[in-house]
C-alpha positions in Angstrom: 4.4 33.5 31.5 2.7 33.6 28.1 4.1 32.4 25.2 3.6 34.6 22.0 3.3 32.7 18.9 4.0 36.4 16.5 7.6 35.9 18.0 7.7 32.0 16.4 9.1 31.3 13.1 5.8 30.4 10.7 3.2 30.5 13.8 0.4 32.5 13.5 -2.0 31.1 16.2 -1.3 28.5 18.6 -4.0 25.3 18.8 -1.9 22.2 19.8 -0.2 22.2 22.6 0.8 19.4 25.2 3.3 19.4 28.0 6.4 16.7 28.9 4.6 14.3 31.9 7.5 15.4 34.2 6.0 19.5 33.4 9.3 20.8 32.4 8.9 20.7 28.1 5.6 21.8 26.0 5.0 21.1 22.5 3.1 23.8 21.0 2.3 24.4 17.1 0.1 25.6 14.7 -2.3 23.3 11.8 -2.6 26.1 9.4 1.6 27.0 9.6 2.9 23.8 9.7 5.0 25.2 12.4 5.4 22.9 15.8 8.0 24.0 18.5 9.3 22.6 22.0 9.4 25.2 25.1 11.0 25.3 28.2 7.8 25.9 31.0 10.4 27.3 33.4 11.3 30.5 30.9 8.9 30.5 28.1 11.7 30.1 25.7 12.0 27.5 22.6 14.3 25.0 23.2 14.0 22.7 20.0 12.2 22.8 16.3 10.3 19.9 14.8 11.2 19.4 10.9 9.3 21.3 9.1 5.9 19.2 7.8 4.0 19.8 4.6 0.9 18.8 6.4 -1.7 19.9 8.8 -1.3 19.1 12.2 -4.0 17.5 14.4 -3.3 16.4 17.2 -0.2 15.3 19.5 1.0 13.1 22.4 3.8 12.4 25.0 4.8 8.5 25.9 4.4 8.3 29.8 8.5 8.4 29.9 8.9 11.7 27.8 11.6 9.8 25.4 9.0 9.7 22.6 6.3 12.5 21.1 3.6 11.6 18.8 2.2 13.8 15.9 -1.2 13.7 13.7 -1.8 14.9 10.4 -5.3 15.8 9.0 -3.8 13.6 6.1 -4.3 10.4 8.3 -0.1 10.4 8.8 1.4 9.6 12.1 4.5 10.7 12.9 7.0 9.5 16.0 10.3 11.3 16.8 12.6 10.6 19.4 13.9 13.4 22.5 17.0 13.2 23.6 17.8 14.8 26.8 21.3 15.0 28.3 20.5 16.7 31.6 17.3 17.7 33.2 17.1 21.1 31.8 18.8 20.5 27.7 16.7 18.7 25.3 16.9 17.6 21.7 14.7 16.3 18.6 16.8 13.2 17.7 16.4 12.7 14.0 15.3 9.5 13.9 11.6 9.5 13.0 9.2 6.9 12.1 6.1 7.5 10.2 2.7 5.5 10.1 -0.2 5.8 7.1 -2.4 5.4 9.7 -5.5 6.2 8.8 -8.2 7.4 5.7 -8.8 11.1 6.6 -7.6 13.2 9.5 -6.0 11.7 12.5 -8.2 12.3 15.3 -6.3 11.6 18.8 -3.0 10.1 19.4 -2.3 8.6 23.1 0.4 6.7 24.1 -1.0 3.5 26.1 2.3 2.4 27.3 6.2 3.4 26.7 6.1 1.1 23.8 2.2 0.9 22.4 0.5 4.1 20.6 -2.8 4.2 20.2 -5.2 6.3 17.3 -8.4 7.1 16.1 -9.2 8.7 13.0 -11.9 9.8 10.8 -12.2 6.4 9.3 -13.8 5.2 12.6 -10.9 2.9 13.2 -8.8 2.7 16.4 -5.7 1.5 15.9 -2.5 0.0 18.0 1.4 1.1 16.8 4.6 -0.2 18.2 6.4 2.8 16.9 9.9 1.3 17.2 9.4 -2.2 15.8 10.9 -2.2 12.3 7.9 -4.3 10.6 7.4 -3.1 7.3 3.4 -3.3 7.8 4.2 -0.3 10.4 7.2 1.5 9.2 6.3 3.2 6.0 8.9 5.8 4.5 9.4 9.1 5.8 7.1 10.6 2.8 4.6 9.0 2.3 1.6 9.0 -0.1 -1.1 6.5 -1.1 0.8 3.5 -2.6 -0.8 2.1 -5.3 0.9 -1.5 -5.5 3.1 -3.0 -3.8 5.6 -6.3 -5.1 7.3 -8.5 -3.1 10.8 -9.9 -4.4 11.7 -13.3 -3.9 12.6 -14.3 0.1 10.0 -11.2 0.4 13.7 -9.4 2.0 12.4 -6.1 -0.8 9.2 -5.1 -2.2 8.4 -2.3 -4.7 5.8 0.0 -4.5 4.6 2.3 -7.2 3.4 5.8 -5.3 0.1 6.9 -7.4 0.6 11.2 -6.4 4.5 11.3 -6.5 4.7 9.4 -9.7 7.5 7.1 -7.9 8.6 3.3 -8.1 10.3 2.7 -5.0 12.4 -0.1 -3.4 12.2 -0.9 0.0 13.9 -3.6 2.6 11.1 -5.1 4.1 12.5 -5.0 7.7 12.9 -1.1 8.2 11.0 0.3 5.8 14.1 2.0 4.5 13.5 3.1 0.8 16.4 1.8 -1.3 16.3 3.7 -4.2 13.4 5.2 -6.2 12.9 6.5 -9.5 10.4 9.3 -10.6 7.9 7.6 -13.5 4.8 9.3 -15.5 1.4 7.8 -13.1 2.9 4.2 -12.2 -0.1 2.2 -11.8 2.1 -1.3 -10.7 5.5 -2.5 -10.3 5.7 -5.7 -10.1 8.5 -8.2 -9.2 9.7 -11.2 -11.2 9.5 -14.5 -9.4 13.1 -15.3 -10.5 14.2 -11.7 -8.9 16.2 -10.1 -11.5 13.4 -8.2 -13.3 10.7 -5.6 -12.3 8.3 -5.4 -15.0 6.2 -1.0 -14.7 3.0 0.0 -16.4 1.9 3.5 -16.6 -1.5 5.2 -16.6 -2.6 5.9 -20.3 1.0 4.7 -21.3 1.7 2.2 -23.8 5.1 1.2 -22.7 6.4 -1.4 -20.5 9.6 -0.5 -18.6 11.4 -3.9 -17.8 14.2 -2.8 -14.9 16.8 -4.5 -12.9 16.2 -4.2 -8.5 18.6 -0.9 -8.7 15.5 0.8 -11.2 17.7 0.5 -14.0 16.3 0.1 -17.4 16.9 -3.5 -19.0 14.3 -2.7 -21.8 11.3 -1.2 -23.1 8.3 -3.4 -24.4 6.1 -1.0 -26.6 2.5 -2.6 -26.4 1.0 -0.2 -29.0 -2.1 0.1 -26.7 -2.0 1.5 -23.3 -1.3 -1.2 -20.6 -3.3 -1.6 -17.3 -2.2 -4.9 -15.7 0.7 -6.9 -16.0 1.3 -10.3 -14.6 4.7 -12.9 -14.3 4.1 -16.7 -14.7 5.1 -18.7 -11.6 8.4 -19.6 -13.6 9.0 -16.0 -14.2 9.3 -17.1 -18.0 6.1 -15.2 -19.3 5.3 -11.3 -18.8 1.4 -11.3 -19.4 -0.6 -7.9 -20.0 -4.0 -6.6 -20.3 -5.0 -3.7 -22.5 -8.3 -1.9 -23.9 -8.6 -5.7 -26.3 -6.4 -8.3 -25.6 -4.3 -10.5 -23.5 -0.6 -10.5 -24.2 1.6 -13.2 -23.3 5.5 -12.3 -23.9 9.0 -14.1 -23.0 10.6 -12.6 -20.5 13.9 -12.8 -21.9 13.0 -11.9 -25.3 10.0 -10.1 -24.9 8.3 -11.0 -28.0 4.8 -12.3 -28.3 4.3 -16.0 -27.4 0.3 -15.7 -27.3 -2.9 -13.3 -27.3 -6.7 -13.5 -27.0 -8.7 -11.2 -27.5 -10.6 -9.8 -24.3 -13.1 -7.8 -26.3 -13.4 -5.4 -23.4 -11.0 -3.1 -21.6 -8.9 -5.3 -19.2 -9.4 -4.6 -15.0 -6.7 -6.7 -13.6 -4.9 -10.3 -14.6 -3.7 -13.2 -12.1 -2.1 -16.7 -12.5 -2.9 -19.6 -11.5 -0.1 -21.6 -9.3 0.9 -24.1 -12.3 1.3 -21.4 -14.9 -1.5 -23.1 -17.1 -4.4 -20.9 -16.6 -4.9 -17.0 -16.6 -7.6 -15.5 -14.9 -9.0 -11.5 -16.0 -11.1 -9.0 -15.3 -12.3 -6.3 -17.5 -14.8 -3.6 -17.1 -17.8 -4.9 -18.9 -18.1 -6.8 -15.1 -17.1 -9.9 -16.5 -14.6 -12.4 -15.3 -12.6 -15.3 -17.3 -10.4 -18.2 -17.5 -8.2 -18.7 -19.7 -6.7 -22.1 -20.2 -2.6 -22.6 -21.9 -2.9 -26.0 -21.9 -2.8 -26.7 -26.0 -5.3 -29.9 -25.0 -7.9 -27.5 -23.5 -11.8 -28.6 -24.7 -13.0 -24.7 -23.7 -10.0 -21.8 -24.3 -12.2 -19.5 -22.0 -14.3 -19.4 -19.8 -16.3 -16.5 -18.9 -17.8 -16.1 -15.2 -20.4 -13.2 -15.3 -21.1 -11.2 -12.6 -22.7 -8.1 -11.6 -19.7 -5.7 -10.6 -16.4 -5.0 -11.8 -14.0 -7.4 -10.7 -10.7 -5.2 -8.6 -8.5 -8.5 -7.7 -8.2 -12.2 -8.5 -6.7 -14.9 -6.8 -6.5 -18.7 -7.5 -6.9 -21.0 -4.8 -3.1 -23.2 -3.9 -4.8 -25.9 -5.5 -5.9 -24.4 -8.2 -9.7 -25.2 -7.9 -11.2 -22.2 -7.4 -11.0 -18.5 -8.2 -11.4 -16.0 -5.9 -12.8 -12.4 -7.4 -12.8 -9.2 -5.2 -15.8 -6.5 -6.8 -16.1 -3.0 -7.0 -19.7 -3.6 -5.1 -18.1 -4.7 -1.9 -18.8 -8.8 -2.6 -16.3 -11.6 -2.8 -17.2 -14.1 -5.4 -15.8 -17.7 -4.9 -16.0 -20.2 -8.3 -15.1 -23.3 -9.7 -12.9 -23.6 -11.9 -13.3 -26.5 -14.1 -17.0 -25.9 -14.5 -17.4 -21.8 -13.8 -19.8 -22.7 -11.2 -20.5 -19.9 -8.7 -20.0 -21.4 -5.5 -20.0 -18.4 -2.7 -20.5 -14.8 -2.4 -18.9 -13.2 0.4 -21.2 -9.7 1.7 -19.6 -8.0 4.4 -17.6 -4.7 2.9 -19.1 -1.8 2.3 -17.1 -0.4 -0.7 -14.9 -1.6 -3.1 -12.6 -4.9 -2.1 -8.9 -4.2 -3.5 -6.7 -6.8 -2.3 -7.9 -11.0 -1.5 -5.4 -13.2 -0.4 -6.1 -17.3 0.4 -4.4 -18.9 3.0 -2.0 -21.6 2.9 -4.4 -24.6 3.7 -7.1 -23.1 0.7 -9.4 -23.3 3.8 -9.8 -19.2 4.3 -9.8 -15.9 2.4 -8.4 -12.7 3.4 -10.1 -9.8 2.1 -8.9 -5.8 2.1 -11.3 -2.9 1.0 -11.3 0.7 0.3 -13.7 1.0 3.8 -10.4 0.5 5.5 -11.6 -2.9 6.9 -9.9 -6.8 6.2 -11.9 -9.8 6.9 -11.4 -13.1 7.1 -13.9 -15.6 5.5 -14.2 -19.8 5.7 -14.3 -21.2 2.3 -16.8 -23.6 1.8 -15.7 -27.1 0.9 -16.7 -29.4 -2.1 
């Protein structure tokens, strides 16, 4: 038999298609009509209808026991939907469905390696390993996803937020399933982030000047009005200070009161803003590709120091004992300094674009590093 696609619901062409291992279901569809459909080989006829998808399909796959298919988006999306089958010859689309940012670019080639284990490549260059079913929240993203800019863990890390840069969306997940708890639509959130005593979440917008201070339900519990706008804010350790960076300053505000408590004077439009672990120093980036220091303490001999450098710094981290400063650069290179005397003690050159996200581990003794190349690394810090 032939299957024509002008008698299909939104198919115009067929140009994926790939059969059941046991022969007795296809599933054919079309990338440029979103439409994907399962057929019965025996008779020709459709049997069951994927959701409809908003992107393009590239490619699809079968797990060697049939129960699970496999679909790739040009938009790097995978998605995973259980079959149900009650006898031999009736088959359903359960609507469970579990979806994977997978990769930057177009999904290339889906293939199940085992009943349990998917594998991918993409136009990234990465291959990649999935457990489809495993409810890990580095997996399971939500069933609509688009590039997260931020993401905020709460307190026991059992939520995090995430601020969605193209639906203009704050979001609350459970960090087990992935399960969004509630959302709320918000003009370009650039970060959500989570107060270390749980009960606030503190969102700055692109270009807005506004601070929207909300309870974990997304509620509002006030509005801080910066005058400028805001592009990075920051909780203290103790959760006590809210800490902001605009187009010329530094704000430090209660978080129970919200008025001003200090502010210094960047001179330059701010990049990002981290604390250090005993609340008495803030580290900053701003655009002019500088980095600095900024000591609380009212005994400090230097207020600030400043740490030049030749790129823009994306992220800042401070070491768990507080003695050094890790800076992440829009040239790809980690930068590793002291402290106390703004000494440069390491560059890390690996990345080949922009690093976004650095993290040190527990023991001070390594860095974990995330870049817009789609790569992490993991680098020794030098000692003394």
């Amino acid at each position: 038999f032939a299957i024509d696609p002008r008698k299909l619901p939104r198919i115009d062409y067929l140009n994926i298609a790939r059969s059941t291992p046991d022969g007795d279901f296809a599933a054919a569809g079309a990338a440029a009509s979103y439409g994907l459909h399962l057929f019965d080989l025996a008779t020709g006829e459709v049997v069951a209808t994927f959701p409809h998808y908003r992107e393009y399909l590239s490619d699809l796959c079968f797990s060697p026991d049939g129960q699970t298919v496999a679909i790739g988006f040009h938009n790097g999306v995978i998605r995973c939907h259980r079959l149900n089958r009650s006898d031999e010859k009736a088959i359903e689309i359960s609507p469970q469905m579990v979806t994977f940012a997978a990769h930057e670019g177009s999904v290339r080639c889906t293939r199940f390696v085992d009943e349990e284990t998917l594998a991918s490549c993409g136009d990234d260059g990465a291959v990649k390993l999935f457990r489809p079913y495993e409810t890990s929240a580095r997996q399971a993203l939500d069933p609509d996803p688009s590039p997260l800019a931020r993401i905020s863990f709460a307190p026991g890390e059992q939520r995090f937020a995430a601020t969605h840069a193209q639906l203009r969306r704050v979001s609350i997940y459970e960090s087990r399933t992935a399960r969004e708890v509630v959302g709320r639509d918000y003009p370009a959130p650039v970060q959500a982030q989570w107060s270390p005593t749980g009960r606030q979440i503190a969102v700055c917008s692109f270009n807005d000047p506004l601070i929207r201070v909300v309870d974990e339900q997304l509620q509002d519990l006030n509005l801080v009005d910066n005058q400028r706008p805001v592009h990075w804010i920051a909780f203290s350790p103790d959760g006590k200070i809210l800490a902001s960076i605009d187009e010329q300053e530094i704000t430090l505000r209660s978080s129970t009161t919200f008025e001003v408590v200090q502010s210094l004077q960047s001179g330059e439009t701010g990049t990002n803003l981290a604390f250090s672990h005993d609340g008495g120093k803030v580290a900053f980036g701003t655009r002019a590709q500088t980095v600095g220091i900024w000591n609380l303490r009212p005994s400090a001999a230097r207020e600030v120091i400043e740490l030049p450098s030749d790129a823009i710094a994306n992220c800042l981290v401070f070491s768990p004992d507080d003695e050094l400063l890790a800076s992440g650069h829009t040239d790809g290179i980690i930068r590793l300094w002291h402290v106390d005397d703004a000494t440069l003690l390491a560059e890390f050159v690996g990345h080949r674009s922009g690093v976004n996200r650095i993290f040190f581990t527990p023991d001070g003794r390594g860095l974990l590093s995330m870049a817009v190349d789609a790569t992490s690394r993991i680098w020794s810090v030098p000692l003394g």
